[in-house]
Every structure is written in C-alpha cells, then in structure tokens.
C-alpha positions in Angstrom: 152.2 97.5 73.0 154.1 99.7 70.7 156.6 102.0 71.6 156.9 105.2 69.7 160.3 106.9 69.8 159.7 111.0 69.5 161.5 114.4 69.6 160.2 117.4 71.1 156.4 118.2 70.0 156.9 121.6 69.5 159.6 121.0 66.5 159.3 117.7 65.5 156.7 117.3 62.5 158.0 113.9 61.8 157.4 112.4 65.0 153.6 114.6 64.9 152.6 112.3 61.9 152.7 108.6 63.1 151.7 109.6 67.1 148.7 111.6 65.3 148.1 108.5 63.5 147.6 106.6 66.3 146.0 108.8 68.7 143.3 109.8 66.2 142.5 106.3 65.5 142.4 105.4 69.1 145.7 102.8 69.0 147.2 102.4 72.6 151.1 103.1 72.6 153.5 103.9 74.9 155.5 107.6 73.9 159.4 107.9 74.5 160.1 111.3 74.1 163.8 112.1 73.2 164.6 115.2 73.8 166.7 117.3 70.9 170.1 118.3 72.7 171.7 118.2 69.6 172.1 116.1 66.7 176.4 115.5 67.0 177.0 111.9 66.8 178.0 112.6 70.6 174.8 113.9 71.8 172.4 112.3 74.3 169.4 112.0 71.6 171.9 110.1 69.5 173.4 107.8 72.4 169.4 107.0 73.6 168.5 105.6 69.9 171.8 103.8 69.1 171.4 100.5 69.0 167.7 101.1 68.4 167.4 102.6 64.8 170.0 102.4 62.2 169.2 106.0 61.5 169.7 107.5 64.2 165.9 109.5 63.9 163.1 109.9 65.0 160.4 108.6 64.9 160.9 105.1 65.5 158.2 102.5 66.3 159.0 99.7 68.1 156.7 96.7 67.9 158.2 94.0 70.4 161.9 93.2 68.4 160.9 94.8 65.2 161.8 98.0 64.7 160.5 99.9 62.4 161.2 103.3 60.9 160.3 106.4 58.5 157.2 108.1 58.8 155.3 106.0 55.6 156.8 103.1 56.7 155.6 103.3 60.1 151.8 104.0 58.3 151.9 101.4 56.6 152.9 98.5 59.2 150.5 100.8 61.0 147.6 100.3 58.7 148.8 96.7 58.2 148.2 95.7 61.7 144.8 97.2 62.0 142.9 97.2 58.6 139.5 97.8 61.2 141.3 101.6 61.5 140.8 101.9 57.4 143.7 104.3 57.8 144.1 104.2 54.1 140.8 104.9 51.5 139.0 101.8 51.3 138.4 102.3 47.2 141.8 101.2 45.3 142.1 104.6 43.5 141.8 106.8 46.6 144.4 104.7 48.3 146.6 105.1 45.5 146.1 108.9 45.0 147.0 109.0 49.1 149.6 107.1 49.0 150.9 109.4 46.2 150.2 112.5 48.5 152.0 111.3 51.2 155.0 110.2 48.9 155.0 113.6 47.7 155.1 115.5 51.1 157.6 112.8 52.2 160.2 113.9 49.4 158.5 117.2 48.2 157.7 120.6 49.5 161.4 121.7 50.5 161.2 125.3 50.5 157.9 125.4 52.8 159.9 123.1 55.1 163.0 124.6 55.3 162.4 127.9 55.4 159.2 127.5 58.1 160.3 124.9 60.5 157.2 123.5 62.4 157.0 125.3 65.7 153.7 125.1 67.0 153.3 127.3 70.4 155.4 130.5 68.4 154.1 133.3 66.7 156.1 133.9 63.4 153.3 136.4 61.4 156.0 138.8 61.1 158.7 136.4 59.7 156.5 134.7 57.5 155.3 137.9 55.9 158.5 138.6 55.2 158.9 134.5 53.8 156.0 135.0 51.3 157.8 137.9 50.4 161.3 136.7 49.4 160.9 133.4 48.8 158.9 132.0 45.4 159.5 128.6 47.0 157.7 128.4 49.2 155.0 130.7 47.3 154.9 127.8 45.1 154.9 124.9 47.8 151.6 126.7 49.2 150.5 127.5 45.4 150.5 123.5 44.8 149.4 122.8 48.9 146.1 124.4 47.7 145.7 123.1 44.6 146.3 119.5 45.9 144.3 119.7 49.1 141.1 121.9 47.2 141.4 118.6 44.5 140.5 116.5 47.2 138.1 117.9 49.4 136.0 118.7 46.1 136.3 114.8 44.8 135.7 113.0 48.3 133.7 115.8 49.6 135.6 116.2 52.6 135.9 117.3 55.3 139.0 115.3 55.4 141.2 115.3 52.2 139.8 111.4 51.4 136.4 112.0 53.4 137.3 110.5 56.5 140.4 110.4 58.3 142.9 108.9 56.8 146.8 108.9 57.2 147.0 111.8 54.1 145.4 114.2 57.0 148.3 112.5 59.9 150.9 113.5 57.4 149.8 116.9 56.3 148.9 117.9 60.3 152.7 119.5 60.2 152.1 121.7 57.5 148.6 123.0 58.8 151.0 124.1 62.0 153.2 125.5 59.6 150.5 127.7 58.1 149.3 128.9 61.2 152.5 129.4 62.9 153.5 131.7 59.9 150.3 132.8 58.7 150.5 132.4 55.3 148.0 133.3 53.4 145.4 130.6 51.8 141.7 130.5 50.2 138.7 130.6 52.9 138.4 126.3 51.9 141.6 126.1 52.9 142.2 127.4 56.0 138.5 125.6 56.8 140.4 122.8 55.9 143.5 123.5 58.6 141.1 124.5 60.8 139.6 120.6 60.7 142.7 119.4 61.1 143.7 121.3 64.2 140.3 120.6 65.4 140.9 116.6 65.4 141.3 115.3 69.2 144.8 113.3 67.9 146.7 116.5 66.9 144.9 119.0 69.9 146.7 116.5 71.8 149.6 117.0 70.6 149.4 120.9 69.9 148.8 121.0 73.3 151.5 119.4 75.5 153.6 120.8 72.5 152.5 124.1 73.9 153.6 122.7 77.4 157.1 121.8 76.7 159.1 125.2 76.8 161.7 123.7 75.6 163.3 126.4 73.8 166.4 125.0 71.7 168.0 127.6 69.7 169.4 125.3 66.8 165.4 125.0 66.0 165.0 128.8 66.2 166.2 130.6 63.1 163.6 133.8 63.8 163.5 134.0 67.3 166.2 134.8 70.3 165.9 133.2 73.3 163.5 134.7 75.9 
C-alpha cells in the first residue's frame, strides 16, 4: 500500500493535491500526517522525513522502497500505476493541455499563493478585500485563473476542467480554497466551477478533518492572531 507523507490539512495545499488524487479516484493509502512545528533544519517535521525524502517536504509518496516526490511527479507515477483511473484526458491533446495546466500552477501563480496562503477552516473576507485591493498580482493571477479555467469548461464542456475528473481539478482544489477563504471575486461560471470542486467527496474529505485539526500555527498566519 502506499504511504502518503502530509502536513497539516488546513495549510498544506501541496500535500491536498496528491491525497485528493487518490481519494477521489478511490486508491487505498495509508496517510502520515507530519505536523508543521517548524521548518528549522532542527525541527521535528524535518527529523520525521530525513532519511525519507531528499527534500525535506511534503508530500512524499512512498511506494514500498521507492520514494517518490513533488506534487506532478507523484501524479504521474500515480496515473502510471493505474491507467483504469484515466487520471489524465484520454485524447493526446487534452492530456497535453493538462499537463501544461498543472506545470503552470506548479511554477506559476506567485502572487495568489503568497499573498493568500491556503487556510481552509478561516475566514479572511476582510483581508482579501483589502488583497484585491493592493495587490495587481494577484488581480492578475485570478484575471488568468478565469480565463484558463472558463477555456476549459467551454471546450470539454465540463463540469470538470477536462469533463471528468482528472488530476488538472486535484491540482487546482488549493486554489478554489483560496478563493473561498478570501472571497475573491469571480464570474457566476466560475465560482460554479469552485463550487464543483468543493463538492467532490475527495476534497470534502479533506476540507473537513482540515476543519477538525485546530491546529493554529502562527508562522502560517500572516492575518490572523492567535485565538
């Protein structure tokens, strides 16, 4: 069975891809949660993967004594293992344009992501109003989220971004979190579209024993004080 090293649910949108992966397409895996003390070569989170993955990060999947790790990478040996999960678009060209997608979140979209760190059972409306305000960067991560994601749904017809589920939707889960945890503002088709995604069993799963953590870790917190 595989073994999929995480951080916490609530702040960790690169563990949520691959464990949405799986879940939604009904893989069996065993979770290792490690929880983010810190991320000082001293910490406990650093000590529990050494030896494990030469990064140091999370997520990690461990397939007997293969380890394996980044988010696409873990997709694809994902996909690999169980081409009956058509995780990828069957048709060569949808593959490549989600593959391309994915590429793109994985190295793209800085200002949304560093400026709205994924934390799903907050509240930031306030701070997010005040994000879309300041901050053309991530106005123009959102401006380029919409027309990507309204591309798609018009060519495969939805109601996923390649018509069914596919590993584009795992990897975008994070930012529909993001959107909602900071309510910025998006077309009706688009916050359909979020609304899809949060309704999938894989990631209400993982919104909600995010929700259950209560695990607040101030280093993950830039808008809010501790309660």
């Amino acid at each position: 069975m595989y073994h999929l090293f995480i951080g916490n649910k609530n702040y960790s949108s690169w563990s949520m891809r691959p464990w949405v992966l799986l879940t939604q397409a009904g893989i069996p895996f065993k979770e290792v949660m490690v929880r983010f003390d810190s991320f000082a070569p001293d910490s406990q989170f650093k000590a529990t993967l050494q030896g494990l993955s030469p990064t140091g990060k999370v997520p990690l999947l461990v397939d007997e004594d293969l380890a394996v790790w980044d988010t696409l990478a873990i997709a694809e040996y994902i996909a690999e293992q169980h081409p009956d999960k058509q995780l990828w678009p069957k048709a060569r060209t949808a593959r490549a344009q989600a593959r391309s997608v994915c590429a793109e979140m994985h190295s793209g979209f800085t200002a949304l992501r560093g400026n709205c760190p994924m934390n799903i059972e907050a509240d930031l409306a306030d701070a997010g109003a005040l994000i879309w305000r300041d901050k053309s960067g991530v106005r123009a991560d959102v401006q380029r989220l919409v027309e990507m994601w309204s591309g798609l749904l018009e060519a495969y017809g939805g109601p996923m971004l390649f018509g069914e589920f596919s590993v584009a939707d795992a990897y975008y889960a994070p930012v529909c979190m993001r959107l909602k945890t900071y309510g910025l503002p998006v077309p009706e088709a688009i916050a359909a579209y979020v609304a899809r995604v949060c309704g999938l069993p894989g990631v209400q799963a993982w919104v909600e024993q995010a929700r259950a953590e209560q695990d607040f870790l101030d280093f993950e917190e830039p808008y809010r004080m501790r309660p």
